[in-house]
CHARMM-style PDB file with segment names, atoms N, HN, CA, C and O in Angstrom:
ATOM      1  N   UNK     1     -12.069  50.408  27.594  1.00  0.00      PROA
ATOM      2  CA  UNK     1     -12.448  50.067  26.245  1.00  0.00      PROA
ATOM      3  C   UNK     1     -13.127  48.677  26.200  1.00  0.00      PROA
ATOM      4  O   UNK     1     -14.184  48.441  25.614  1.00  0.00      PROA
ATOM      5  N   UNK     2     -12.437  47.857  26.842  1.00  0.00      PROA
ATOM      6  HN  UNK     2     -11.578  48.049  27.317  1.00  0.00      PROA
ATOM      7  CA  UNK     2     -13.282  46.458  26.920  1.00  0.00      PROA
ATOM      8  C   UNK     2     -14.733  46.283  27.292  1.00  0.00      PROA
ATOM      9  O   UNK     2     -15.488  45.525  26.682  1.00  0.00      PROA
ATOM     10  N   UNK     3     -15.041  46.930  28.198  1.00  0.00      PROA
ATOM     11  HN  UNK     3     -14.428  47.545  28.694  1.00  0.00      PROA
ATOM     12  CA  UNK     3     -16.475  46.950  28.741  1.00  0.00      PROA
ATOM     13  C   UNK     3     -17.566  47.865  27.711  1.00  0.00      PROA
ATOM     14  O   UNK     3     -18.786  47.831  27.548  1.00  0.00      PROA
ATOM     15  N   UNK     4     -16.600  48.576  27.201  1.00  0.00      PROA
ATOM     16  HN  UNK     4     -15.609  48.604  27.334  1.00  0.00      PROA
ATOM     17  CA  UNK     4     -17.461  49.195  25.601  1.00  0.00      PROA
ATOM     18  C   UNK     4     -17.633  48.323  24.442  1.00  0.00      PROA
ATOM     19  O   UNK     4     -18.511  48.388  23.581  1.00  0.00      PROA
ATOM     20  N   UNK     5     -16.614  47.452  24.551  1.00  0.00      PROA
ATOM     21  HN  UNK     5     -15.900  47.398  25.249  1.00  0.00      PROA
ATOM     22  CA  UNK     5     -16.704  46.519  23.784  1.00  0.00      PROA
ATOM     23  C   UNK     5     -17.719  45.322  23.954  1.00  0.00      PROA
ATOM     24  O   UNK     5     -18.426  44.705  23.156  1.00  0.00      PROA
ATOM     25  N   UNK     6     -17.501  45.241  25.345  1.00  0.00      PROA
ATOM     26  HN  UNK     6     -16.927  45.742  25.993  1.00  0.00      PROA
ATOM     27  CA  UNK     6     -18.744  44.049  25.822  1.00  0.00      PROA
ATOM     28  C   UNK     6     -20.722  44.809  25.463  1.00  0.00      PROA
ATOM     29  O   UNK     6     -21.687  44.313  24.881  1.00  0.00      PROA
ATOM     30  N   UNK     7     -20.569  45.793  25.981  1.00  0.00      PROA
ATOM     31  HN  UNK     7     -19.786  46.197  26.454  1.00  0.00      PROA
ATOM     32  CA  UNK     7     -21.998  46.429  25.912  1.00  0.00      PROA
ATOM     33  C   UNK     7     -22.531  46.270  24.169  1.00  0.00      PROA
ATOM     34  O   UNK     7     -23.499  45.732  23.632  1.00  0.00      PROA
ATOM     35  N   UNK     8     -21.141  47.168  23.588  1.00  0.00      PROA
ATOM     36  HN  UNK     8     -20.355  47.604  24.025  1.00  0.00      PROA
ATOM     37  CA  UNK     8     -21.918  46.771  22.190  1.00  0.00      PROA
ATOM     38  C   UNK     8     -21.849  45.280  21.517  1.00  0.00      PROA
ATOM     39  O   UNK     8     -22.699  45.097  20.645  1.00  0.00      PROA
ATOM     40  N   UNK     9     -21.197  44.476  21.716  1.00  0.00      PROA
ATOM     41  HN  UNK     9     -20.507  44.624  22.424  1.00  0.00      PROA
ATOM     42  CA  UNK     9     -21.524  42.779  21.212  1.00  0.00      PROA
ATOM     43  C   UNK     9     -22.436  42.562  21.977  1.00  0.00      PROA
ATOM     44  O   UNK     9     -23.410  42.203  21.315  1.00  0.00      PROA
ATOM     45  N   UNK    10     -22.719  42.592  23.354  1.00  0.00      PROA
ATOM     46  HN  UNK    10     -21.928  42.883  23.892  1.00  0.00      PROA
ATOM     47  CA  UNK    10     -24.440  42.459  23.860  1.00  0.00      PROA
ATOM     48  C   UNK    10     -25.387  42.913  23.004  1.00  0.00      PROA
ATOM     49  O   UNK    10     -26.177  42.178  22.411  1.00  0.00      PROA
ATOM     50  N   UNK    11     -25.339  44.145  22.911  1.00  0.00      PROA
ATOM     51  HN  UNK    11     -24.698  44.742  23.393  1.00  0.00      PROA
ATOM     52  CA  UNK    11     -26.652  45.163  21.895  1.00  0.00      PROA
ATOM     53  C   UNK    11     -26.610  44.311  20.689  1.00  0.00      PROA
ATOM     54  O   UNK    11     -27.544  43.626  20.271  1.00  0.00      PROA
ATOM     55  N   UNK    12     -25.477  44.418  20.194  1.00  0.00      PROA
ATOM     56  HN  UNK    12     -24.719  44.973  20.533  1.00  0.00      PROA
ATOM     57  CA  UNK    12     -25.869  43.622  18.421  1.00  0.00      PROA
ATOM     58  C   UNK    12     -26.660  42.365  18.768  1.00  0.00      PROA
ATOM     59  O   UNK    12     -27.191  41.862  17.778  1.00  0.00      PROA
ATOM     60  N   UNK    13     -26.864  41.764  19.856  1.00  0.00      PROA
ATOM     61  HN  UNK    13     -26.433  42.173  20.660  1.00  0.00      PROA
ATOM     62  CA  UNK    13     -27.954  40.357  19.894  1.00  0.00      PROA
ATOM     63  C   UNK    13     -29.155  41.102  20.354  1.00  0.00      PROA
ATOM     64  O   UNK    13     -30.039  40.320  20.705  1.00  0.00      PROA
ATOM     65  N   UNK    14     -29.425  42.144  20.450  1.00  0.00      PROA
ATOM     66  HN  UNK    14     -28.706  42.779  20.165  1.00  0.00      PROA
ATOM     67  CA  UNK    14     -30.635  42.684  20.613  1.00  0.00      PROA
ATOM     68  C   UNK    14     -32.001  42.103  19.972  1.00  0.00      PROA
ATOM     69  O   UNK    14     -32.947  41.899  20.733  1.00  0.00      PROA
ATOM     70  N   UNK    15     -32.104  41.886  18.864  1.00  0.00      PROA
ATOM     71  HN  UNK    15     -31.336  42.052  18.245  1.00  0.00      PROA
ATOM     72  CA  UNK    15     -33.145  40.950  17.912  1.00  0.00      PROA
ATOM     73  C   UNK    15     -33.071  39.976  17.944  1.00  0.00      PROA
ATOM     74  O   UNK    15     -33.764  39.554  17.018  1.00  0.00      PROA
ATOM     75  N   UNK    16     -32.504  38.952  18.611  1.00  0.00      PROA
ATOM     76  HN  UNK    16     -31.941  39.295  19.363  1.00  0.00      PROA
ATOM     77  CA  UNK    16     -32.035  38.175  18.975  1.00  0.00      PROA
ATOM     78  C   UNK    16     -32.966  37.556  20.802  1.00  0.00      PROA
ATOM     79  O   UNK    16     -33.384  36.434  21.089  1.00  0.00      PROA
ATOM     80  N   UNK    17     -32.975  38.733  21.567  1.00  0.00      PROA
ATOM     81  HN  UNK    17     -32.636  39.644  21.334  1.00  0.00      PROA
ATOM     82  CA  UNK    17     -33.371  38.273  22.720  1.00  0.00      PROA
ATOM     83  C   UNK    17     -34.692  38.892  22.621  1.00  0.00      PROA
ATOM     84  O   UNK    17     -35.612  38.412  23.284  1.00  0.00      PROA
ATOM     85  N   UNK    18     -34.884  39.883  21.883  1.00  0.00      PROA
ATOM     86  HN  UNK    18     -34.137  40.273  21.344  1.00  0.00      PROA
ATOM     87  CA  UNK    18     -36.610  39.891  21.525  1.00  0.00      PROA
ATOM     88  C   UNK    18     -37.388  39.049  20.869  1.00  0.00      PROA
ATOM     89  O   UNK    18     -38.576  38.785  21.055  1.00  0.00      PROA
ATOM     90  N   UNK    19     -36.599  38.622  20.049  1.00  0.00      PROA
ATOM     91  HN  UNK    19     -35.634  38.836  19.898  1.00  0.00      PROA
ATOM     92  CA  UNK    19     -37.643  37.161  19.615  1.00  0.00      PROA
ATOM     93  C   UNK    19     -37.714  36.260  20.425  1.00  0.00      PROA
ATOM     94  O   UNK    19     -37.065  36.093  21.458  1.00  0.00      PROA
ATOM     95  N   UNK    20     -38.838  35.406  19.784  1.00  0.00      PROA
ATOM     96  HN  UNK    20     -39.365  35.542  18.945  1.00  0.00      PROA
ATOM     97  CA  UNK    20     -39.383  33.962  20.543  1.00  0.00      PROA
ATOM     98  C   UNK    20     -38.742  32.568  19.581  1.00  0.00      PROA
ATOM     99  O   UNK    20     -38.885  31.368  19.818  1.00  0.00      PROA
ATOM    100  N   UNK    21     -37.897  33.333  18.276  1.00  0.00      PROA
ATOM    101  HN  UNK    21     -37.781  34.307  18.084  1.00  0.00      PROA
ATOM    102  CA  UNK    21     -38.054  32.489  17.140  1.00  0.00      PROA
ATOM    103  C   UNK    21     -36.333  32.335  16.183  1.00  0.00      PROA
ATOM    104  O   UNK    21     -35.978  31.721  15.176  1.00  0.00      PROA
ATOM    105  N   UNK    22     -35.613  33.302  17.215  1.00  0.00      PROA
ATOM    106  HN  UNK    22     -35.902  33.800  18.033  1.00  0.00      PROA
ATOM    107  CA  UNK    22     -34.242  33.216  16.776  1.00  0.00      PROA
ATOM    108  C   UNK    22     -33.540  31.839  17.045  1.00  0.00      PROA
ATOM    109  O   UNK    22     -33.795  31.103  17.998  1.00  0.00      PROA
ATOM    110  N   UNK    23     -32.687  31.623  16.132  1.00  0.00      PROA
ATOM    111  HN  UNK    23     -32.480  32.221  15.358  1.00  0.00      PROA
ATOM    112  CA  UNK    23     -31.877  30.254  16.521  1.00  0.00      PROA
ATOM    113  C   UNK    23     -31.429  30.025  17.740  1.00  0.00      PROA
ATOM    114  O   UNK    23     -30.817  30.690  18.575  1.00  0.00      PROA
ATOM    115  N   UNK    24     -31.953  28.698  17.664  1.00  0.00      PROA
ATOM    116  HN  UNK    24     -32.451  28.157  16.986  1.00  0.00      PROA
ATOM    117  CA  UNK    24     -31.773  28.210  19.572  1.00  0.00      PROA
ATOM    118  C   UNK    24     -32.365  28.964  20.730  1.00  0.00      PROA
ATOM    119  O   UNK    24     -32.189  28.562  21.880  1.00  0.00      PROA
ATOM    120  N   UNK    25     -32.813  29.658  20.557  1.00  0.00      PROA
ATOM    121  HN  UNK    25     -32.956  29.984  19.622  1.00  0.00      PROA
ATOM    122  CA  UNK    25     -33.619  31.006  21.528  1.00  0.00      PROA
ATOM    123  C   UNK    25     -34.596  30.294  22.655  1.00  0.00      PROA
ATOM    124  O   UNK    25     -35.065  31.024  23.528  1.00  0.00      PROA
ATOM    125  N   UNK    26     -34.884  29.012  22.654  1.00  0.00      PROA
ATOM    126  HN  UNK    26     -34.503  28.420  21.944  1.00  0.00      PROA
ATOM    127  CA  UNK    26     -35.823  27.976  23.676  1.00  0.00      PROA
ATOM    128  C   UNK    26     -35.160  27.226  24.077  1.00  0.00      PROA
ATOM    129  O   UNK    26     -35.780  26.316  24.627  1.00  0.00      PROA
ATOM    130  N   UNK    27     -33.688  27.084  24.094  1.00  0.00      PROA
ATOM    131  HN  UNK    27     -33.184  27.823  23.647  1.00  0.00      PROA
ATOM    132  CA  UNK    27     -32.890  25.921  24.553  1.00  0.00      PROA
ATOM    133  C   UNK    27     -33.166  25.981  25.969  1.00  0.00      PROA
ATOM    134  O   UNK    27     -33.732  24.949  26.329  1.00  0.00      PROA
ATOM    135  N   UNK    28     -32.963  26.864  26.971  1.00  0.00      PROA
ATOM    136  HN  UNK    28     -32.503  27.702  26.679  1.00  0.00      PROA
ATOM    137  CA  UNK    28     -32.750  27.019  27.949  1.00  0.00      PROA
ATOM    138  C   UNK    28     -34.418  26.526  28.396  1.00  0.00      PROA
ATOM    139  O   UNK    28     -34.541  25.685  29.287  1.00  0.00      PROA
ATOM    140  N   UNK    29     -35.410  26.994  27.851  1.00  0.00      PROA
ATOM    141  HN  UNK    29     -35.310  27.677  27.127  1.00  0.00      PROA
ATOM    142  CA  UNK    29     -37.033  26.198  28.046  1.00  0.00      PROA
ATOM    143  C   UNK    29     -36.890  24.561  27.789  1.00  0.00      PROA
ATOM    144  O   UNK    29     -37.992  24.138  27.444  1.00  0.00      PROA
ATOM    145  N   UNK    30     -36.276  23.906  27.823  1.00  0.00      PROA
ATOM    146  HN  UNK    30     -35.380  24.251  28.104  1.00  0.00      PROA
ATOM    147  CA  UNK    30     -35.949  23.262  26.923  1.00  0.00      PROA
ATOM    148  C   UNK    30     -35.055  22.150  27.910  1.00  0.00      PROA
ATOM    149  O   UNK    30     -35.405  21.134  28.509  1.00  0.00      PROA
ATOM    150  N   UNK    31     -34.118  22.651  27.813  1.00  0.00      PROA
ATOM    151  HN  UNK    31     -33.834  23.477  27.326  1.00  0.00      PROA
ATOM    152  CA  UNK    31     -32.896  22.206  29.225  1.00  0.00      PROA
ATOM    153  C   UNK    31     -33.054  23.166  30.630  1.00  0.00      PROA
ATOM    154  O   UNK    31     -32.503  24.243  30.858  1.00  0.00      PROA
ATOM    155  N   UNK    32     -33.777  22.579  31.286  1.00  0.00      PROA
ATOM    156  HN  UNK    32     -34.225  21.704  31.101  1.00  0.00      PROA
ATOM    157  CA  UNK    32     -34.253  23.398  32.637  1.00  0.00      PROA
ATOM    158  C   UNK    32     -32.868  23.283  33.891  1.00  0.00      PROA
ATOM    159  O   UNK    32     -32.254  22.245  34.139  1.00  0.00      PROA
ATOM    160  N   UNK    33     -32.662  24.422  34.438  1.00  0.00      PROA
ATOM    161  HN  UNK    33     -33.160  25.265  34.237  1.00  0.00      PROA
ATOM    162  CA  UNK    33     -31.370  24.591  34.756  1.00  0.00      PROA
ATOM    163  C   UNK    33     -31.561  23.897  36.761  1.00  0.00      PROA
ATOM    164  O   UNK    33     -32.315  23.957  37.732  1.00  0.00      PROA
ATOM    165  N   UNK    34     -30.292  23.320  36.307  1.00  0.00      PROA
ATOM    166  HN  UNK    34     -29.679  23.271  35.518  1.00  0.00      PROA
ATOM    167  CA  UNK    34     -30.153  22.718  38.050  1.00  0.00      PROA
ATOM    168  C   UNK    34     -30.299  24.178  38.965  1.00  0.00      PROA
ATOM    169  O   UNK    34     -30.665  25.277  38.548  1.00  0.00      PROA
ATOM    170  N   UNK    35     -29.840  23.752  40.502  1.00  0.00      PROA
ATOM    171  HN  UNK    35     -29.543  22.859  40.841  1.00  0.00      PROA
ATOM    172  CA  UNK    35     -30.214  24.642  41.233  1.00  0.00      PROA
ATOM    173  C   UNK    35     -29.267  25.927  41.424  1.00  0.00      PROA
ATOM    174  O   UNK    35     -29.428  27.006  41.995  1.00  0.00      PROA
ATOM    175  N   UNK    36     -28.183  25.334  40.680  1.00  0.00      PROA
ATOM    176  HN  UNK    36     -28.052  24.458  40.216  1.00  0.00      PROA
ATOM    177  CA  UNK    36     -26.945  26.169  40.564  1.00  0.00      PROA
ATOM    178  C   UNK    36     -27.178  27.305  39.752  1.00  0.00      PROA
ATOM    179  O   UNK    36     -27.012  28.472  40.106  1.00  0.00      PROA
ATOM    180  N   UNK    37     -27.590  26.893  38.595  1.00  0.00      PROA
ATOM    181  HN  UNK    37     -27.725  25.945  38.307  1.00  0.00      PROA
ATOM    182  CA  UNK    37     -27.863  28.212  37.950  1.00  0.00      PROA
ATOM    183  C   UNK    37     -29.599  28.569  37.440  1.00  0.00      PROA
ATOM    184  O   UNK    37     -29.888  29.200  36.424  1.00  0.00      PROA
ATOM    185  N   UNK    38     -30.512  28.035  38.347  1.00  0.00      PROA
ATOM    186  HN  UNK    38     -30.277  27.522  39.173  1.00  0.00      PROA
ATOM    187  CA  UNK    38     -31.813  28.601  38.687  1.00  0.00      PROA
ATOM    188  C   UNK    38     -31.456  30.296  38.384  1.00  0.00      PROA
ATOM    189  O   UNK    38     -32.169  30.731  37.479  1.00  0.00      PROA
ATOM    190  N   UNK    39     -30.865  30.932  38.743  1.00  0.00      PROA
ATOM    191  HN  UNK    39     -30.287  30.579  39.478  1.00  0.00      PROA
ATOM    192  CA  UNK    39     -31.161  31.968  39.322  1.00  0.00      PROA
ATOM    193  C   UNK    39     -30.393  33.406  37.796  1.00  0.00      PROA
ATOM    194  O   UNK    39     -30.235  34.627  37.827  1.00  0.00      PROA
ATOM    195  N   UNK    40     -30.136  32.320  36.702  1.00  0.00      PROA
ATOM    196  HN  UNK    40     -30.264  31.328  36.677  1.00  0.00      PROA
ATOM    197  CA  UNK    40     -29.917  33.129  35.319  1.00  0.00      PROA
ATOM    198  C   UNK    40     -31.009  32.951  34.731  1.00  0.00      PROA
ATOM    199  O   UNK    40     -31.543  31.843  34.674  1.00  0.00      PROA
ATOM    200  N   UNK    41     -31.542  34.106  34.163  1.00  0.00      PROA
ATOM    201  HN  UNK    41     -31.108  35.005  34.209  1.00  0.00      PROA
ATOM    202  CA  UNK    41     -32.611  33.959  32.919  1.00  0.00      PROA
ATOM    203  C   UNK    41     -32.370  33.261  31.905  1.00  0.00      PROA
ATOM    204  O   UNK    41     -31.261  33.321  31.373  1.00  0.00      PROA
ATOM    205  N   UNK    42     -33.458  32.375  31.382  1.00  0.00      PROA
ATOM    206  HN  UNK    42     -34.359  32.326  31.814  1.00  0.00      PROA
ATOM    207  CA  UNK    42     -33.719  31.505  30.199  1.00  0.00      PROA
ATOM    208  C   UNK    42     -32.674  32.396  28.861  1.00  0.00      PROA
ATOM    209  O   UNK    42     -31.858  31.968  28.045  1.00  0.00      PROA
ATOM    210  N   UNK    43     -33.090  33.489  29.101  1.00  0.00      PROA
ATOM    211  HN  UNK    43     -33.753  33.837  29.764  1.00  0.00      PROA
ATOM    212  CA  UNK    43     -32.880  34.000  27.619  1.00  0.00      PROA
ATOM    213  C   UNK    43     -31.140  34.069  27.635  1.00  0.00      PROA
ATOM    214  O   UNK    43     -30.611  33.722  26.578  1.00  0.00      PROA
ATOM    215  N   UNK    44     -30.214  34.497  28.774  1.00  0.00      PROA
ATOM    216  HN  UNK    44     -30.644  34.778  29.632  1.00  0.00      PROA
ATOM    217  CA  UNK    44     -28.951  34.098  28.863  1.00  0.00      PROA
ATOM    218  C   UNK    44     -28.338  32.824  28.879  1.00  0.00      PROA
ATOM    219  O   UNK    44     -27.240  32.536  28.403  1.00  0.00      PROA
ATOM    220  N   UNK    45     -29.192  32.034  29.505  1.00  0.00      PROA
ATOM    221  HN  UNK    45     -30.084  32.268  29.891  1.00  0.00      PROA
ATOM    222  CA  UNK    45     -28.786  30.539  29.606  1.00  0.00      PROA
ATOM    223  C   UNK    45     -28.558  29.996  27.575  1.00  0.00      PROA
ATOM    224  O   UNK    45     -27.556  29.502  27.058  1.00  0.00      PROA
ATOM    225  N   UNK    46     -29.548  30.259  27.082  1.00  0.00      PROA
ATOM    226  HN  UNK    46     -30.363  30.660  27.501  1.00  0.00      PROA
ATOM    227  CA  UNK    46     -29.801  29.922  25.506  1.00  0.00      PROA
ATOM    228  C   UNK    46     -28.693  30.530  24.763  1.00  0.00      PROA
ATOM    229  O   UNK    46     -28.028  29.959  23.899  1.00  0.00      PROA
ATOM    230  N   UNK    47     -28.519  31.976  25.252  1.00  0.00      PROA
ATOM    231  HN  UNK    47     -29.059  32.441  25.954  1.00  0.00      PROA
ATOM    232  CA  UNK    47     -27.472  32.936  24.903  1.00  0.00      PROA
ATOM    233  C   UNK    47     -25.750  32.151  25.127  1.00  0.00      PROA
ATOM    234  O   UNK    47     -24.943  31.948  24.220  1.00  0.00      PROA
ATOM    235  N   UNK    48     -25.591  31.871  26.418  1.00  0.00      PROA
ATOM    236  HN  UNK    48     -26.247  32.036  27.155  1.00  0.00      PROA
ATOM    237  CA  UNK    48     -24.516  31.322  26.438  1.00  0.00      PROA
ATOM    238  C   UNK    48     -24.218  29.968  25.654  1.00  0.00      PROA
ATOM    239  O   UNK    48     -23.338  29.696  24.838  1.00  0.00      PROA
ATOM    240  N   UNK    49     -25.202  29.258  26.156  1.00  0.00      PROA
ATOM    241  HN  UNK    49     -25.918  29.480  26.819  1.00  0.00      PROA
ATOM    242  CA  UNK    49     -25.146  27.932  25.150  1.00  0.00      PROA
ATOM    243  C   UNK    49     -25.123  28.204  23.543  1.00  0.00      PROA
ATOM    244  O   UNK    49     -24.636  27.310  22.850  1.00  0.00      PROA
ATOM    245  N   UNK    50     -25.565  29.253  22.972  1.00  0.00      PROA
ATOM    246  HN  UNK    50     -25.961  29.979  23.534  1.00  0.00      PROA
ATOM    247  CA  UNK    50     -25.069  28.948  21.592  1.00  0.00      PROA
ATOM    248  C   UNK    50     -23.739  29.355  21.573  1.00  0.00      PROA
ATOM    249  O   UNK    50     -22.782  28.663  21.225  1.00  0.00      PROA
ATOM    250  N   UNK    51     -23.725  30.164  21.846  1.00  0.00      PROA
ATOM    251  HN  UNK    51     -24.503  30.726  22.128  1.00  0.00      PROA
ATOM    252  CA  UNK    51     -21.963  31.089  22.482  1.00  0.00      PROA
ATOM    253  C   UNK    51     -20.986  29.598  22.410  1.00  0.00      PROA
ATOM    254  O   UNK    51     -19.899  29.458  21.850  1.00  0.00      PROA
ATOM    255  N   UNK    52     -21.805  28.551  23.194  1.00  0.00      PROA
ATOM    256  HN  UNK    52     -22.689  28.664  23.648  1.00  0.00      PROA
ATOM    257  CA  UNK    52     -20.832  27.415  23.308  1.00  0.00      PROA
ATOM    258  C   UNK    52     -20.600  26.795  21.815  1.00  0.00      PROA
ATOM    259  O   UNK    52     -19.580  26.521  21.183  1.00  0.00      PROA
ATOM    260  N   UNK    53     -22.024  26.692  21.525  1.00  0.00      PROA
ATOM    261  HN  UNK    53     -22.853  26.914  22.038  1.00  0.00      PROA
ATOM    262  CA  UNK    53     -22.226  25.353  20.299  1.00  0.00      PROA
ATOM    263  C   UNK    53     -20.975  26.610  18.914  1.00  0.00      PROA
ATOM    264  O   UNK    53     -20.033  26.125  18.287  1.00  0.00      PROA
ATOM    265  N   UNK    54     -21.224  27.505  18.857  1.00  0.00      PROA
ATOM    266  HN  UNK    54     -21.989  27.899  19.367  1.00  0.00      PROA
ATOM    267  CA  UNK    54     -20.195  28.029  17.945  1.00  0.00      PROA
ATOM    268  C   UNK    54     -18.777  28.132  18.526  1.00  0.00      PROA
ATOM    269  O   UNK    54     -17.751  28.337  17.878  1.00  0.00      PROA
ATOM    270  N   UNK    55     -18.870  27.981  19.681  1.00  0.00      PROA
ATOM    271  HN  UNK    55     -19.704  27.815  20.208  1.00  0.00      PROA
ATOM    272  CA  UNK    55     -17.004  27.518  20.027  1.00  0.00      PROA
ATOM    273  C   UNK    55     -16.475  25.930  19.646  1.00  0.00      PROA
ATOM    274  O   UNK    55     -15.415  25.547  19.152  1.00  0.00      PROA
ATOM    275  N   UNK    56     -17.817  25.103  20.143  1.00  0.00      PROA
ATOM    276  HN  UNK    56     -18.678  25.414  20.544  1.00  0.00      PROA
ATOM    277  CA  UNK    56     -17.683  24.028  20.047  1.00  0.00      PROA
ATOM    278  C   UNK    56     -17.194  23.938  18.487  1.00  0.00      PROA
ATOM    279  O   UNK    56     -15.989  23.798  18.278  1.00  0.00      PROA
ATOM    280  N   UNK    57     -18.255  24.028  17.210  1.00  0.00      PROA
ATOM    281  HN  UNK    57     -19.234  24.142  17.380  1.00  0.00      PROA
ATOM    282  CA  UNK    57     -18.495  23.868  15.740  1.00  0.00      PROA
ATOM    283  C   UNK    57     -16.899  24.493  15.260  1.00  0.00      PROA
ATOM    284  O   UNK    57     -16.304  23.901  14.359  1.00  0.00      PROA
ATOM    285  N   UNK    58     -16.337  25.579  15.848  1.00  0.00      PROA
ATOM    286  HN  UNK    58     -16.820  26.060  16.579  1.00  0.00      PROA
ATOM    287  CA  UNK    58     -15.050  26.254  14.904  1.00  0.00      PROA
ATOM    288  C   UNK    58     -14.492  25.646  15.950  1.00  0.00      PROA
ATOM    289  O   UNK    58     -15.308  26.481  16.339  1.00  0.00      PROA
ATOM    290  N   UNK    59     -13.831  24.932  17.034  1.00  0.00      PROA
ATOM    291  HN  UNK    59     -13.167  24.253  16.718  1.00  0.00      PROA
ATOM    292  CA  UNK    59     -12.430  23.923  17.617  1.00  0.00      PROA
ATOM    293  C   UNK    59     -12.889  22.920  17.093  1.00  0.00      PROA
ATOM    294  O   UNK    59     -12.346  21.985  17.683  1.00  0.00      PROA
ATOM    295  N   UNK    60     -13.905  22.327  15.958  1.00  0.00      PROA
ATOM    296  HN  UNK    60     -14.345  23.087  15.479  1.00  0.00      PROA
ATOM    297  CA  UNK    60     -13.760  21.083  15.271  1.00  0.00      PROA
ATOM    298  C   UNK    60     -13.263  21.412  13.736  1.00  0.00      PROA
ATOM    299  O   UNK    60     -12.833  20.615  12.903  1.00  0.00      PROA
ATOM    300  N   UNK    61     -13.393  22.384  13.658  1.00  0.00      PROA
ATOM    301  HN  UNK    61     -13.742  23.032  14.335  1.00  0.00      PROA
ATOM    302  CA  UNK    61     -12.719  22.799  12.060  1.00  0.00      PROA
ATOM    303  C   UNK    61     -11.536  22.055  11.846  1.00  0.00      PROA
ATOM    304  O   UNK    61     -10.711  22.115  12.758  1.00  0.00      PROA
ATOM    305  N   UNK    62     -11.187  21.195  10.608  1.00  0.00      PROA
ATOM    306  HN  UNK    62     -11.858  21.147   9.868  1.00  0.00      PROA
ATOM    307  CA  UNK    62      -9.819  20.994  10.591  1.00  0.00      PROA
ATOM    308  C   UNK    62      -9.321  21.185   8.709  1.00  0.00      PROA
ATOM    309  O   UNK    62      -8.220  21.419   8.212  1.00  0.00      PROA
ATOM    310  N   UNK    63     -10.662  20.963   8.076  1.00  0.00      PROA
ATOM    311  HN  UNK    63     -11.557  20.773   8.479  1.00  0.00      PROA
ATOM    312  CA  UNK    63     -10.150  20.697   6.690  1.00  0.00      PROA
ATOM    313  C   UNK    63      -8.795  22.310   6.325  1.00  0.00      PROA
ATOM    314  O   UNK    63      -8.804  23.366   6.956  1.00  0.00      PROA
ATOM    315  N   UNK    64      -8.357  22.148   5.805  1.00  0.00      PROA
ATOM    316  HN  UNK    64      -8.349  21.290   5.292  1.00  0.00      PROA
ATOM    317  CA  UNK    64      -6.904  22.535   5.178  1.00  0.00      PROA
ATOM    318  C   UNK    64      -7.678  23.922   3.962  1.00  0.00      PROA
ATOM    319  O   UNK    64      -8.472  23.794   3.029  1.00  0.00      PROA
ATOM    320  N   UNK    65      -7.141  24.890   4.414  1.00  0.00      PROA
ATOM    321  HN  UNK    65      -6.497  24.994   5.172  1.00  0.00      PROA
ATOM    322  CA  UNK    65      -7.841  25.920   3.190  1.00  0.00      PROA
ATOM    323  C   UNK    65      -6.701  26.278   2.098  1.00  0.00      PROA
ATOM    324  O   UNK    65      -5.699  26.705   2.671  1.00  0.00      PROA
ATOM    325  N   UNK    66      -6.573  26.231   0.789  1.00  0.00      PROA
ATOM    326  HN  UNK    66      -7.387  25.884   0.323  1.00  0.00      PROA
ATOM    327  CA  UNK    66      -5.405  26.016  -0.032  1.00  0.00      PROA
ATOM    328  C   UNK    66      -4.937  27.526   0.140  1.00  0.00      PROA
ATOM    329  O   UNK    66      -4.017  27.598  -0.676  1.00  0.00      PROA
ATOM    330  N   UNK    67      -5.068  28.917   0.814  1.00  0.00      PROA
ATOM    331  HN  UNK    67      -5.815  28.859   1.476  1.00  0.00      PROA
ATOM    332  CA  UNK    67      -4.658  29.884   0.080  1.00  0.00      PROA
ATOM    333  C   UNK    67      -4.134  30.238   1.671  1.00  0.00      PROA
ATOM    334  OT1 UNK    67      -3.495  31.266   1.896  1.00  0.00      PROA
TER     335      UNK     67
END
């Protein structure tokens, strides 16, 4: 079930890795990768890094929600 799970959260970024113009989608053009990870495509490298910046943005959440 997990790996069904992985395929379809891949697919839903589908419009996403066809554009030239989705959020953050040039990071990786952008931040050119050491020799270590030369060998991942731009479009995953950008992919993971936002992956980060929204882990990063919600473990800074702290304000208090009243309900």
């Amino acid at each position: 079930m997990v790996p069904t799970a992985a395929v379809v959260y891949v697919a839903s970024w589908w419009g996403w890795f066809v554009s030239d113009n989705g959020y953050n989608r040039q990071w990786a053009t952008a931040h050119p990768a050491d020799a270590t990870w030369s060998w991942v495509p731009d479009a995953a490298r950008s992919w993971w890094n936002y992956h980060a910046q929204i882990l990063d943005f919600h473990r800074g959440l702290s304000t208090p929600h009243v309900y």
